[in-house]
Phi, psi and omega in degrees: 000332185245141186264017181261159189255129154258163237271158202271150206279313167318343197229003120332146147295168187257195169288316182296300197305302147298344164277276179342304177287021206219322179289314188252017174277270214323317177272324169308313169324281201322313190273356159300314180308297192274041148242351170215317192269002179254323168316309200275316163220042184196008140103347202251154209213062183287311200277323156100035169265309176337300200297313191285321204273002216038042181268340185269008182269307184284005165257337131353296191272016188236327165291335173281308171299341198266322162335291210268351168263343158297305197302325195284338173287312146001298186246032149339110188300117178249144211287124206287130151251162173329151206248111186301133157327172183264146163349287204247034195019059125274116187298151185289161172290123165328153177246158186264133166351140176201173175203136187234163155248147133224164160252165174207180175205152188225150169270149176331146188036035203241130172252159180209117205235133182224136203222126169264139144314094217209151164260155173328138159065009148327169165204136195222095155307140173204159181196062169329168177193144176240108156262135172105007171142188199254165191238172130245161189216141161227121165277144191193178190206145191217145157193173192307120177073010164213107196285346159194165152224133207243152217249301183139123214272172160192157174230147158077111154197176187239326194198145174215156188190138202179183181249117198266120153244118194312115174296345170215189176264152178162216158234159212232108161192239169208154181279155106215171183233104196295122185247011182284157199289312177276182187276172198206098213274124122283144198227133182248095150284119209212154186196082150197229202257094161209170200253309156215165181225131146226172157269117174304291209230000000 
């Protein structure tokens, strides 16, 4: 029923001859590995080929991305509660105008968050710049019984300026993280009604 032949003993591989091809699969694995698959997704580059092939640039950027999704779950939207009345059912008192500069300078992969004071229905101009490469950024706002509201994000960009008005009272301002290969100074100008500005993180 079958037109095949079996095979003559002679025309078997021998033992040596399956070790040997076994031998050089076991190294062929290896320098794939440390010459392309530790470069290409993890970044690590012993041999310095991953760099010259540019593959180790793409673990680079895969690791920046794995970074930059821990930070933003960090600041994960969590479910708003009721925004408690005051004691002494008064509304807060306006805060009076003010204008501040601030700098900061963040080193590669470094992050920095500066938070204004503000009462609900507040109003704050603002208007940052990046110097020496680009941020991602999240404006967002925290206050008691509410871990975050988020405003609004941006990624790789230099700069941005607009009026943030607080949805309750609490602090209202911004993360960013610097994704440029060098340090990188921002500088935040705000100009309206809140009470302090700081840096946070």
């Amino acid at each position: 029923m079958f037109n095949s032949q079996k095979p003559r003993l002679e025309d078997l591989p021998t033992t040596a001859q399956l070790l040997r091809a076994t031998a050089l699969a076991i190294v062929a694995a290896g320098v794939i590995l440390i010459a392309v698959v530790l470069p290409s997704e993890y970044a690590i580059d012993p041999t310095g080929v991953g760099r010259q092939l540019g593959l180790t640039q793409m673990g680079e950027i895969k690791a920046q991305l794995t970074e930059e999704a821990a930070a933003d779950a960090a600041f994960a939207v969590a479910p708003a509660a009721p925004q408690a009345a005051p004691a002494s059912g008064v509304p807060p008192v306006a805060t009076a105008q003010r204008t501040d500069t601030t700098k900061l300078t963040l080193a590669p992969g470094q992050g920095a968050e500066i938070k204004a004071t503000m009462a609900k229905d507040a109003k704050l101009a603002f208007t940052w710049s990046v110097e020496g490469g680009r941020v991602n950024f999240d404006t967002h706002a925290d206050a008691p019984g509410i871990a975050y509201h988020g405003y609004g994000k941006g990624k790789d960009t230099t700069g941005e300026r607009g009026e943030l008005v607080a949805a309750f009272d609490g602090k209202h301002g911004w993360f960013w993280r610097n994704r440029s290969g060098g340090p990188v100074t921002i500088t935040l100008r705000t100009e309206g009604a809140y009470s302090e500005l700081r840096r946070v993180v």
